[in-house]
C-alpha positions as a Markdown table, in Angstrom:
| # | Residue | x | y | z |
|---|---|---|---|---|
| 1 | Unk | 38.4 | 17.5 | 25.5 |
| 2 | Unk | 35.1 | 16.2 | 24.2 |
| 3 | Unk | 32.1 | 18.2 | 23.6 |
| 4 | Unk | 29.1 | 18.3 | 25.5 |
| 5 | Unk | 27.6 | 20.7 | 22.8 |
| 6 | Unk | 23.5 | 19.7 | 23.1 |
| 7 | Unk | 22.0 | 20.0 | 19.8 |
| 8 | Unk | 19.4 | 22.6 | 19.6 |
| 9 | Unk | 18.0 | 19.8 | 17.5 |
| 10 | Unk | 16.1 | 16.8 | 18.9 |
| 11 | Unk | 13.5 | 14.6 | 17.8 |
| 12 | Unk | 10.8 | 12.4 | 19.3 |
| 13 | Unk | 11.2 | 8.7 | 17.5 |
| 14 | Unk | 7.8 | 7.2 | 18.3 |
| 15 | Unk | 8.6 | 3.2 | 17.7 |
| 16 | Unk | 5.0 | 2.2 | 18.5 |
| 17 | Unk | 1.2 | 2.8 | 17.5 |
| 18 | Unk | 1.2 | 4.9 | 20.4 |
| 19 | Unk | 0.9 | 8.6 | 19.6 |
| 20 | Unk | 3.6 | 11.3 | 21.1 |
| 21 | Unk | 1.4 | 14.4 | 20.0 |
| 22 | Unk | -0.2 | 14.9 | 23.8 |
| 23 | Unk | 3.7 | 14.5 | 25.5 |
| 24 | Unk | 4.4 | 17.2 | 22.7 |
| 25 | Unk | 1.9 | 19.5 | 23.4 |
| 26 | Unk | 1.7 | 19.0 | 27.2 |
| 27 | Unk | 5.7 | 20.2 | 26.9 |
| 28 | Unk | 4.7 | 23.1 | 25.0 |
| 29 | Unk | 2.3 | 24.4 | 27.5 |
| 30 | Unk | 4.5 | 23.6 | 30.1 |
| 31 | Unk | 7.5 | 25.6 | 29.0 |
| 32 | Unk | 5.2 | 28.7 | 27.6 |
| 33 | Unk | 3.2 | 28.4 | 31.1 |
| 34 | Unk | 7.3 | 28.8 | 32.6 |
| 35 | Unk | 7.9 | 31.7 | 30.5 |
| 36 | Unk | 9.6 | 30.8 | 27.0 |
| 37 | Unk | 8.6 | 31.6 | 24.1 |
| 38 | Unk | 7.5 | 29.1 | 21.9 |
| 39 | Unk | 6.8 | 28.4 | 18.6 |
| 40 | Unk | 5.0 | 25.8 | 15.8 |
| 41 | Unk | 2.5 | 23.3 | 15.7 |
| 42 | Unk | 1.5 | 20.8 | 17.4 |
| 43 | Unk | -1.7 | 17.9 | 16.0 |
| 44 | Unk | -4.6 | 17.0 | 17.5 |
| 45 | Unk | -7.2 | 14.1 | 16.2 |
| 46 | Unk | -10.2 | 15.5 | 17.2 |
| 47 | Unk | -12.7 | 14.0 | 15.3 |
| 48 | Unk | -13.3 | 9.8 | 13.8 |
| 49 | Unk | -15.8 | 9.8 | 11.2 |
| 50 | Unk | -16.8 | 7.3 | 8.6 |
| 51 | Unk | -15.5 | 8.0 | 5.6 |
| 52 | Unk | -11.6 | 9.2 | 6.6 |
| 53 | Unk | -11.0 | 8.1 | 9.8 |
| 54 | Unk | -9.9 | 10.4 | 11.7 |
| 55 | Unk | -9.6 | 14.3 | 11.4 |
| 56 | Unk | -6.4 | 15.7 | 12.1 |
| 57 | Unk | -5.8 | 19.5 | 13.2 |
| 58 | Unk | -2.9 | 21.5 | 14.1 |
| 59 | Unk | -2.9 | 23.9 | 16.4 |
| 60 | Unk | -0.8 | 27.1 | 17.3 |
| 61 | Unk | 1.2 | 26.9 | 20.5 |
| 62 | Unk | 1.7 | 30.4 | 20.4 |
| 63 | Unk | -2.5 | 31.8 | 19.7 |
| 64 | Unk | -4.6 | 28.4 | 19.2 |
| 65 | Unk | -5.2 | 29.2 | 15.9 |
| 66 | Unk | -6.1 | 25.1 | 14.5 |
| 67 | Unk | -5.2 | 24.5 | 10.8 |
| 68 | Unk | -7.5 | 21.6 | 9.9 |
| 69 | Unk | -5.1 | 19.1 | 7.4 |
| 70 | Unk | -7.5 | 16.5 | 6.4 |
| 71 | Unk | -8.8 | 15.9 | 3.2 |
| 72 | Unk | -11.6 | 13.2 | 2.8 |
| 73 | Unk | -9.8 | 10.6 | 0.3 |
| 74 | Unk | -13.3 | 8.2 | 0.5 |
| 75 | Unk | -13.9 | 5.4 | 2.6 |
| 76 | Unk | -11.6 | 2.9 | 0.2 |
| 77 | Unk | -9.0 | 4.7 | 0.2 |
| 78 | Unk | -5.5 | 3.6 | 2.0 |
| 79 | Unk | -3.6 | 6.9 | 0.9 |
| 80 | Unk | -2.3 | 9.3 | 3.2 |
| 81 | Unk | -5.2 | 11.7 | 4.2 |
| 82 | Unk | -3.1 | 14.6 | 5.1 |
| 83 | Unk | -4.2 | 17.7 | 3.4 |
| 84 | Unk | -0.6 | 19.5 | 1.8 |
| 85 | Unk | -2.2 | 22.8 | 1.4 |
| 86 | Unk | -3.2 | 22.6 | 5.1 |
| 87 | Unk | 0.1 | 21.9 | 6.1 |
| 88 | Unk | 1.4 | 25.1 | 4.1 |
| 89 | Unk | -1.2 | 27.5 | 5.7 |
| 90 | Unk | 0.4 | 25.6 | 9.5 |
| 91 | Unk | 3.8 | 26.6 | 8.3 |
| 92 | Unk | 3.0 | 30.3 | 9.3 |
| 93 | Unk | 3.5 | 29.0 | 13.0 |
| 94 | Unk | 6.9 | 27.9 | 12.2 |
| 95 | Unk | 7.6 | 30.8 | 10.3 |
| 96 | Unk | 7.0 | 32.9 | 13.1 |
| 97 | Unk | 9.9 | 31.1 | 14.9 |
| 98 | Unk | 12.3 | 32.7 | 12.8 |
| 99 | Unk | 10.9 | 36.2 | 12.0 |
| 100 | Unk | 9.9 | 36.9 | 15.6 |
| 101 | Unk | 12.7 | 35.1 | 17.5 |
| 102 | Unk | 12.1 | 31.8 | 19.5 |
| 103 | Unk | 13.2 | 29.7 | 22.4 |
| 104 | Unk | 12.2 | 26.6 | 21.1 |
| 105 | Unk | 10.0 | 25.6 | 17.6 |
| 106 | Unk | 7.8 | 22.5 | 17.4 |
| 107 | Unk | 7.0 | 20.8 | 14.0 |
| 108 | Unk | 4.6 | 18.0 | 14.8 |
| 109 | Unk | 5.9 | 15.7 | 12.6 |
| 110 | Unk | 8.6 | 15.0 | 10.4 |
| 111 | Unk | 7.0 | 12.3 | 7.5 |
| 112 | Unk | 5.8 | 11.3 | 4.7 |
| 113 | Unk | 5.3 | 15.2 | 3.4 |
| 114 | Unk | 8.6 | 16.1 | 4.6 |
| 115 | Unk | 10.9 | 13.1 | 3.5 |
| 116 | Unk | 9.9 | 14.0 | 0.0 |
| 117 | Unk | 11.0 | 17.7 | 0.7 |
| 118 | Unk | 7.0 | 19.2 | 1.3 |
| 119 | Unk | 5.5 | 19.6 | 4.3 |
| 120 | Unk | 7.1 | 22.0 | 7.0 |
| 121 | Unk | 10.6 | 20.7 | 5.6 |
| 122 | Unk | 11.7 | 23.9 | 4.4 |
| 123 | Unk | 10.9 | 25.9 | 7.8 |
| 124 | Unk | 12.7 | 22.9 | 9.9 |
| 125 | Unk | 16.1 | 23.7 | 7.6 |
| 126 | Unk | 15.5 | 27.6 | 7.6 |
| 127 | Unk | 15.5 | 26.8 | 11.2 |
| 128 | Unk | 18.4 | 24.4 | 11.8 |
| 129 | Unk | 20.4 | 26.9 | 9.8 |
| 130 | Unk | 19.6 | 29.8 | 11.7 |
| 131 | Unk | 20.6 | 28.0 | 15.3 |
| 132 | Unk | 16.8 | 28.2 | 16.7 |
| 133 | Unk | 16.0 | 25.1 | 18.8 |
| 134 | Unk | 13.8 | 22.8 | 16.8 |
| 135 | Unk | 11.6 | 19.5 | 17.9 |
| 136 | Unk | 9.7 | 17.5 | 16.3 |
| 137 | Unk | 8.2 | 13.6 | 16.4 |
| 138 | Unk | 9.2 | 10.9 | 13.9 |
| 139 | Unk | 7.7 | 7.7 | 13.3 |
| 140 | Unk | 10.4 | 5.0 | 13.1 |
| 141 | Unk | 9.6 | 4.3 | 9.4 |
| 142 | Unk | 11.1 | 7.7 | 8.3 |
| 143 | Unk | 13.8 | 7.9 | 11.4 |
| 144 | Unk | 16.7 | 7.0 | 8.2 |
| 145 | Unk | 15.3 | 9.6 | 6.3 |
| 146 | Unk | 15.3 | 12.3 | 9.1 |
| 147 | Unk | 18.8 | 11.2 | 9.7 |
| 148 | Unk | 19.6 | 12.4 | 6.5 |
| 149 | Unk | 17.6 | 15.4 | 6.7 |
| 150 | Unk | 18.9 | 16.9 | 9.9 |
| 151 | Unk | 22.5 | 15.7 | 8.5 |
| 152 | Unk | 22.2 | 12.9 | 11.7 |
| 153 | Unk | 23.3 | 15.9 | 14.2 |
| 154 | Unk | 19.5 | 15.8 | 16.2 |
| 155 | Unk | 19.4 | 14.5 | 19.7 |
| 156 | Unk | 17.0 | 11.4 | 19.6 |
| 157 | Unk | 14.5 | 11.1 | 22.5 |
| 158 | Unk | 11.7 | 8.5 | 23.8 |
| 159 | Unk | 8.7 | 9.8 | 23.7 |
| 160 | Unk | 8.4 | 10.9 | 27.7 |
| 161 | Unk | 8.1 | 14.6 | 29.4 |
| 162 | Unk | 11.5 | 13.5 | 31.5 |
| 163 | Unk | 13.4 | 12.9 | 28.3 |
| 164 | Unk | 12.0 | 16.4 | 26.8 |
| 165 | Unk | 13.0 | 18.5 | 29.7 |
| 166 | Unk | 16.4 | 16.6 | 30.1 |
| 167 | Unk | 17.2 | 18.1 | 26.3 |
| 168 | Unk | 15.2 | 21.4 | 27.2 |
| 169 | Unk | 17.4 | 21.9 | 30.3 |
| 170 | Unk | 20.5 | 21.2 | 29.3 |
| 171 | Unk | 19.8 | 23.3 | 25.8 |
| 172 | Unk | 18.6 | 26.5 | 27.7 |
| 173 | Unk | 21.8 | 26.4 | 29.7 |
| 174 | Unk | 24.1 | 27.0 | 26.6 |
| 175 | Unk | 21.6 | 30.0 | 24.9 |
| 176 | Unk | 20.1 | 33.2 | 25.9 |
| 177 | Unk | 16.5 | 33.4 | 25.8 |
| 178 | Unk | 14.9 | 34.6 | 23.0 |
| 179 | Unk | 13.2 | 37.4 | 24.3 |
């Protein structure tokens, strides 16, 4: 018999320029304004400026608290702008996941931080190993690395609300909520 377990895993793999954060957070506000309870993190650009580009913030799904995780590296700069110590203070949304129960956690990405063991990586595998339903968006350069990471046992999904809900829906039926 074969098993039609659905990982409580899954990942976004975003293969173009195009970015998956508003699908993301549209799901999240969908399935909290439906009644689960959901955890984590999810990024919005809000601001271009001149001398970093953009300025990235996370914000709480769960209270809208927004963790600001820019740093300004200077206009000549081609480094990764993402601010590690603003990722860490973030983590407390994932954290929350595990301490106060959870239907579902979002990490907003999985990269560059998080292939090299920083970011939110410790939260994602604190909640893989605790069974709580965990999704997050990688860019295709790092989809080998997440492979690894998750131990290749994620679901992989296009970046489109049908595909999220498919995985959501089919999850939900296999747990009891976490409330």
């Amino acid at each position: 018999m074969e098993n039609t377990q659905t990982s409580p895993v899954a990942v976004i793999v975003n293969r173009t320029h195009r970015s998956a954060d508003s699908v993301l957070a549209e799901f999240a506000s969908y399935l909290r304004s439906q009644g689960w309870q959901v955890r984590g993190v999810v990024q919005d650009n809000v601001v271009f400026d001149n001398n970093c580009g953009r300025q990235m913030v996370l914000i709480d799904v769960s209270d809208g608290s927004r963790f600001p995780i820019s740093q300004n590296l200077g206009t000549g700069s081609a480094s990764c702008c993402v601010d590690p110590g603003g990722v860490v203070a973030a983590s407390v949304a994932l954290r929350r996941g595990l301490t106060e129960g959870a239907d579902l956690v979002i990490a907003n990405r999985f990269g560059e931080l998080e292939a090299g063991g920083g970011g939110f990586a410790a939260e994602m595998l604190a909640l893989m190993a605790e069974g709580i339903p965990l999704l997050t968006v990688v860019n295709e350069r790092y989809l080998e690395e997440w492979r690894r990471f998750s131990g290749n046992a994620a679901e992989e999904l296009e970046p489109q609300r049908e595909a999220l809900e498919a995985w959501f829906t089919a999850l939900a039926g296999q747990r009891k909520p976490a409330r």
